[in-house]
N, C-alpha and C positions, 0 to 999 in steps of 0.2 A: 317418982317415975324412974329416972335413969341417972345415975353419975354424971354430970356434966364436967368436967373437973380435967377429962379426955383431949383436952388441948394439944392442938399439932399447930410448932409454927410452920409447917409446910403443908402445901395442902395435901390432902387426904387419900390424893391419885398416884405422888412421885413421892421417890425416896432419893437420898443422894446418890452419884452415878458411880459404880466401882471406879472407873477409867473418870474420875475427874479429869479434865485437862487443866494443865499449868496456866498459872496464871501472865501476864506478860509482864515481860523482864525486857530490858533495851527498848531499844526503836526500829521497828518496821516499817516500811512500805506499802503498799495496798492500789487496788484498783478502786475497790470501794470499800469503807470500812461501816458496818453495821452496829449498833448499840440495844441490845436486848435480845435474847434466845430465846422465845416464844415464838406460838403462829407463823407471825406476820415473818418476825428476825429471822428464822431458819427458810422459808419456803422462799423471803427475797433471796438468802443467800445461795439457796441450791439453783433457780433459775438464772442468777449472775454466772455462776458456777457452770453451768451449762452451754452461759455464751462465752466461757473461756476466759472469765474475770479472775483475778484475782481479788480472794474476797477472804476480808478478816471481819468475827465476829466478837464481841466484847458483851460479857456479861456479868454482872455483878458477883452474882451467888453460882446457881446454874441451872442450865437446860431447863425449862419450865417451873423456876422454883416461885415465878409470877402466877398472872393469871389463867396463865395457859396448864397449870396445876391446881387452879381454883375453883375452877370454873364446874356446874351441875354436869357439862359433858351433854349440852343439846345442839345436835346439828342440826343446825334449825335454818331457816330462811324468813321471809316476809311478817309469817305470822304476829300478830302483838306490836308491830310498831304504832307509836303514837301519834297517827296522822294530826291530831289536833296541834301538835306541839308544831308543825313545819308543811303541811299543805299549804296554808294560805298566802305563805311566806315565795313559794316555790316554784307553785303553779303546777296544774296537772300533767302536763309533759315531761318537767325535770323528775316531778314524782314517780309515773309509770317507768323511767328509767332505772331510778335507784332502786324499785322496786324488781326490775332485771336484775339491778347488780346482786341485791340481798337473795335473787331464786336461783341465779350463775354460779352462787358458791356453793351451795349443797352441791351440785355434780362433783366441781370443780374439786374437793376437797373429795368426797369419794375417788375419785380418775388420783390421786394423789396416794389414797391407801392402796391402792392396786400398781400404781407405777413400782410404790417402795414397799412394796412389801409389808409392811403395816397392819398387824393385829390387834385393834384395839378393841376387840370385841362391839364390834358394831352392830346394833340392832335397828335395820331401817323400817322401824314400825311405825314413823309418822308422828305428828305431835297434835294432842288435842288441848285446848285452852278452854280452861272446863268455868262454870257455874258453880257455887258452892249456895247460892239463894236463888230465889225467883226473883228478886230485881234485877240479877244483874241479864239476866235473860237481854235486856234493850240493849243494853253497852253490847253488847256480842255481836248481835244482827247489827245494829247499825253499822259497827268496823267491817263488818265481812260486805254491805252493802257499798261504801268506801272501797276497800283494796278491791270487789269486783270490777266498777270500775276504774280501776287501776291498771287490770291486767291477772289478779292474784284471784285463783281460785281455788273456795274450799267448801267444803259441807257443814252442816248443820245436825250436829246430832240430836233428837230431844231425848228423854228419859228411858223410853223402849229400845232406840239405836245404843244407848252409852248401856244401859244392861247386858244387851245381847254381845256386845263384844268383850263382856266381863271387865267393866270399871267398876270400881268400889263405886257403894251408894253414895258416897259422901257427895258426888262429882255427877250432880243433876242432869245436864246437859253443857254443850261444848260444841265449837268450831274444832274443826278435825282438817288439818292438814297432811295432804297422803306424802311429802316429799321429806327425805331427811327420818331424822328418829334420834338415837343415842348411843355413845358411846364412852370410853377410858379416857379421857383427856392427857391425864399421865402416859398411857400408853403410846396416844398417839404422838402427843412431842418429843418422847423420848427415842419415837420410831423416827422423827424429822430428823434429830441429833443424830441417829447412826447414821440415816443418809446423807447429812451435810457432809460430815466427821470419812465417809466414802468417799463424798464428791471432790475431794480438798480442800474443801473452807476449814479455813484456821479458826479454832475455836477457843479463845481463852476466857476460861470461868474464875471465878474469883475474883475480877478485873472492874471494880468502879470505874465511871467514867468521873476525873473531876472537872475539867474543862475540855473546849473545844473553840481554834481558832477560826475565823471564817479568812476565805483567801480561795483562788484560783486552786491551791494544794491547803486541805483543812490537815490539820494536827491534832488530835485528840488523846490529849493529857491523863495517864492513868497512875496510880501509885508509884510504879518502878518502870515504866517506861512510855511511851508515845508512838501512836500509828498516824502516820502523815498519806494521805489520801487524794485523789480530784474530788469523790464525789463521797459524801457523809446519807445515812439513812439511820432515823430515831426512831426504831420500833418498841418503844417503850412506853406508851396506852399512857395508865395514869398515873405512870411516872418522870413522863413527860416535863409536867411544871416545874419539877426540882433540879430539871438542867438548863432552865431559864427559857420556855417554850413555849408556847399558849397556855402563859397561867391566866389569860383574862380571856381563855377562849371554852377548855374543857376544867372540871372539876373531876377529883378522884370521888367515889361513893364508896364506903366497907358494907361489903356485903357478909354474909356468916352460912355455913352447912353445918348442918349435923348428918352421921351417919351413925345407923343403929349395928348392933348385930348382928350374923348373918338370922335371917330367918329359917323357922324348922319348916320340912314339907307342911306340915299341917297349918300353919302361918300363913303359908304362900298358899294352902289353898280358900282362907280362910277370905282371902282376898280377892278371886279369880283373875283378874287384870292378866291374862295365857300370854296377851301378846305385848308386854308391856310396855304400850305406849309411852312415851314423857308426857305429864301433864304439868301445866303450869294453869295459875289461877288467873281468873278477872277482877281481884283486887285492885286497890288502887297501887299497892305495893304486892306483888305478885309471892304467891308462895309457889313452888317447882316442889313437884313428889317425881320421885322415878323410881325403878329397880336395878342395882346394877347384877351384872354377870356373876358376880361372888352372893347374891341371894341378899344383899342390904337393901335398905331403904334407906335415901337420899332427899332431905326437906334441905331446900336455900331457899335464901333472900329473907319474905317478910316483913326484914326492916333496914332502912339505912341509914348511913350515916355518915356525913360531911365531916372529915378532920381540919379543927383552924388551920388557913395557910397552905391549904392543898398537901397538908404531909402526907405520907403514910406509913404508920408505925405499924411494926408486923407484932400487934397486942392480939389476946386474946378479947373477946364480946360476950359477956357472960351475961349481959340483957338481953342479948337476940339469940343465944340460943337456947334462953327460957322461952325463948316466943316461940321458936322453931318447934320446941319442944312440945309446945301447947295445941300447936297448927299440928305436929303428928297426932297426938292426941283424938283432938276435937275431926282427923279425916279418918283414923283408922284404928275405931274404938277397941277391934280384935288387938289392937298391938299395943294396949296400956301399958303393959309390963315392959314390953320389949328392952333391952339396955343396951346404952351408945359405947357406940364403937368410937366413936372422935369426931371431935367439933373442930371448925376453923377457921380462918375468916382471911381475907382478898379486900381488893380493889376496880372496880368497874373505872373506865373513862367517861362520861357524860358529859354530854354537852346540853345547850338549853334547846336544839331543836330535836335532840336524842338521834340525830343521823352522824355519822362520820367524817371526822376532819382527817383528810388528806392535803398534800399541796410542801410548795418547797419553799424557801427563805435563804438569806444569805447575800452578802454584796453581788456572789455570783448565782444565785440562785440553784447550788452546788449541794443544798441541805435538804432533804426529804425528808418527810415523817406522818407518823398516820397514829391517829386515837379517836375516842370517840366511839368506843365499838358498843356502849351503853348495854350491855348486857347478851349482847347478837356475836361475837368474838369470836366463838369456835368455828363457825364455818365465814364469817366475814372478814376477818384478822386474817384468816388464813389467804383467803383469793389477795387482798390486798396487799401486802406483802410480795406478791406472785406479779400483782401489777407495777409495781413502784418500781422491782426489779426490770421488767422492761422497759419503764418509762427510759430507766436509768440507763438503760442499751441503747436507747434512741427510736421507740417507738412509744407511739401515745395509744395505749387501748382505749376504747371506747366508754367503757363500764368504768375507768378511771375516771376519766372527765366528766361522765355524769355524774360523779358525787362530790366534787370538787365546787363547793360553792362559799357564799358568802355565810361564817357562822357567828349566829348571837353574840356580842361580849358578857360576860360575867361582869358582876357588879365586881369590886375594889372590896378589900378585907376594911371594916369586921362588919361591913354591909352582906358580904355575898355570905359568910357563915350565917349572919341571922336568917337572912331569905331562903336559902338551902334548906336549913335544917327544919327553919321557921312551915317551910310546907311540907318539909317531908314528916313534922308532927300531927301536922290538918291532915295527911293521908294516913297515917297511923289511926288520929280520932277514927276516920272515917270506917275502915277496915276493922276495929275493934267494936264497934257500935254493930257493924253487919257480922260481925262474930258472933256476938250478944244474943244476935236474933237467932240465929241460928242455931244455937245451943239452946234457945229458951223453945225454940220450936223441937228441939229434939229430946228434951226433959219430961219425963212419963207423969201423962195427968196436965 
């Protein structure tokens, strides 16, 4: 098929920034000091910014060289959440809310590329979570019959509706949500970083955090110098565990993208998809196809994987993006030949009810931080972020405190790797068995 061999340790959307900022040298002061330049890090700090904070931000490498450059780039809301994993747990009122908070950030995040100016090629063409067999037809309708009554409403495409709007055959039928669509990830974080980098926030890249004191004024210890602060915010998803933080709450997952070459017109027509929805599958481990703006095609996820210990090494995955590889294949038989452009691979937060851990800690309860965005990130990381900063001003949003609840523990090492990994293979089985069929239904004769 294609070279695999295309390996970006960064992901596939950002490059390094000319204007790196220095990294900190001495000791500083702060009104609040942030840990992580993504999403969530840059949008708390321009609302802090806003109320007149002094606000320092601390990042390890830089500006979205996380997940916020990893990510497929869907601005997505509600769609796809795992109510089995936290309805029963929750009860239907805390749920219709969180299900606010997940349809508040689609706006909420658009209202943000239009404040700051923000090109990231956005296409609000809605996202469809398509069928690739006819079983999975049940799993579809049932979720949509769930989120309806929740609050969340979407349609139902069958086979006639997904043609006529030009989806590849591969992608049978599909729940079609009209809100949201796709866009640059890269572009958009790097458009947050010029508006922090405007607003005043001090932004030093290069800058590990290695410790962090708790106290009335927190300290946060970095190679060559220390930011002493009131109030501390950890926007650092699932990097969270390795500064001593809900390791027995969320787990990181690697996730992996391939991105092919640009396509030629006759490719793209070869395909129709005019308004190119995101689609993401009904797998039990989802495959995401999109197009972006430069004329590539975009396959993530498909498989994952639990590193021992919650690490996360920024390796290359040359098993999953054979798989990626196979999922382009086996959806878009026009594009066998096609060749990659570059592969890469990330970190998801997850937690066991797959919703969002927010909430603070500390003797003074002076520490904030937010993970858990399970895969929902680009438009959920970002509002939250935007909320924390207020909390942190002295107001409580609403859409904050409704996702602020009680979450799952994780089992204890080397329990919680076997169980992790242990079901993310039983969904593997599972998803390769309905591949099977699938290709054996599509084999002439």
């Amino acid at each position: 098929m294609a070279n695999l061999e295309k390996y970006r340790a960064l992901g596939g959307w950002v490059e390094k920034p000319d204007d790196m900022q220095p990294a900190l040298e001495g000791d500083v002061n702060a009104d609040v000091v942030i840990v992580g330049a993504g999403f969530a890090g840059l949008l708390a700090a321009l609302e802090l910014a806003r109320q007149g904070a002094k606000v320092v931000v601390l990042e390890r490498e830089f500006a979205g060289f996380g997940a916020s450059g990893r990510n497929a780039g869907y601005l997505a809301g509600a769609g796809g959440l795992e109510y089995d994993l936290f309805l029963k747990d929750i009860g239907t009122e805390r749920a219709r809310q969180i299900i606010r908070y997940y349809e508040d950030a689609v706006p909420f995040v658009e209202g943000k590329l239009e404040e700051h100016g923000i090109d990231c090629d956005y296409n609000p063409s809605g996202i469809i979570r398509a069928g690739i067999h006819p079983s999975q037809e049940k799993k579809i309708r049932k979720s949509m019959r769930v989120s309806a009554g929740l609050g969340l409403h979407t349609e139902f495409l069958d086979g006639a509706q997904m043609r006529a709007r030009g989806i590849p055959p591969a992608f049978l039928f599909g729940e079609y949500t009209a809100t949201g669509g796709t866009l640059d990830p890269g572009k958009y974080v790097m458009g947050l970083r010029r508006a922090a980098l405007r607003a005043g926030v001090k932004l030093y890249e290069n800058t590990p955090v290695l410790s962090y004191t708790e106290g009335p004024v927190i300290q946060v210890k970095t190679p060559h110098g220390v930011v002493s602060a009131p109030a501390l915010m950890l926007a650092t998803n699932a990097y969270t565990p390795q500064l001593g933080l809900l390791a027995n709450t969320v787990v990181p997952l690697r996730v992996s993208a391939i991105e092919t070459e640009p396509l030629s017109a006759a490719q793209l027509a070869s395909l129709g998809w005019a308004r190119r929805e995101g689609i993401v599958t009904v797998h039990w481990i989802m495959e995401s196809h999109r197009l972006t703006a430069r004329n590539t095609l975009l396959v993530t996820t498909k498989r994952l994987h639990y590193p021992y210990g919650s690490k996360t090494p920024n390796v290359p995955d040359h098993d999953q993006y054979r798989e990626l590889s196979a999922a382009l294949r086996d959806r878009f038989p026009t594009l066998k030949d096609i060749g990659i452009r570059a592969c890469w691979s990330g970190y998801i937060s997850f937690a066991n009810d797959a919703l969002p851990v927010v909430g603070t800690t500390g003797t003074n309860q002076n520490i904030y931080y937010s993970a858990g965005c399970s895969g929902h990130g680009v438009a959920t990381h970002s509002m939250v972020g935007h909320l924390i900063a207020q909390r942190i001003g002295g107001t409580e949003p609403a859409l904050l405190a409704a996702v602020r609840h009680e979450t799952p523990r994780t089992l204890p090492e080397p329990f919680r790797w076997c169980t992790v990994n242990g079901a993310l293979a039983g969904a593997a089985v599972m998803d390769n068995w309905l591949n099977r069929n699938v290709r054996d239904a599509a084999r002439p004769g």
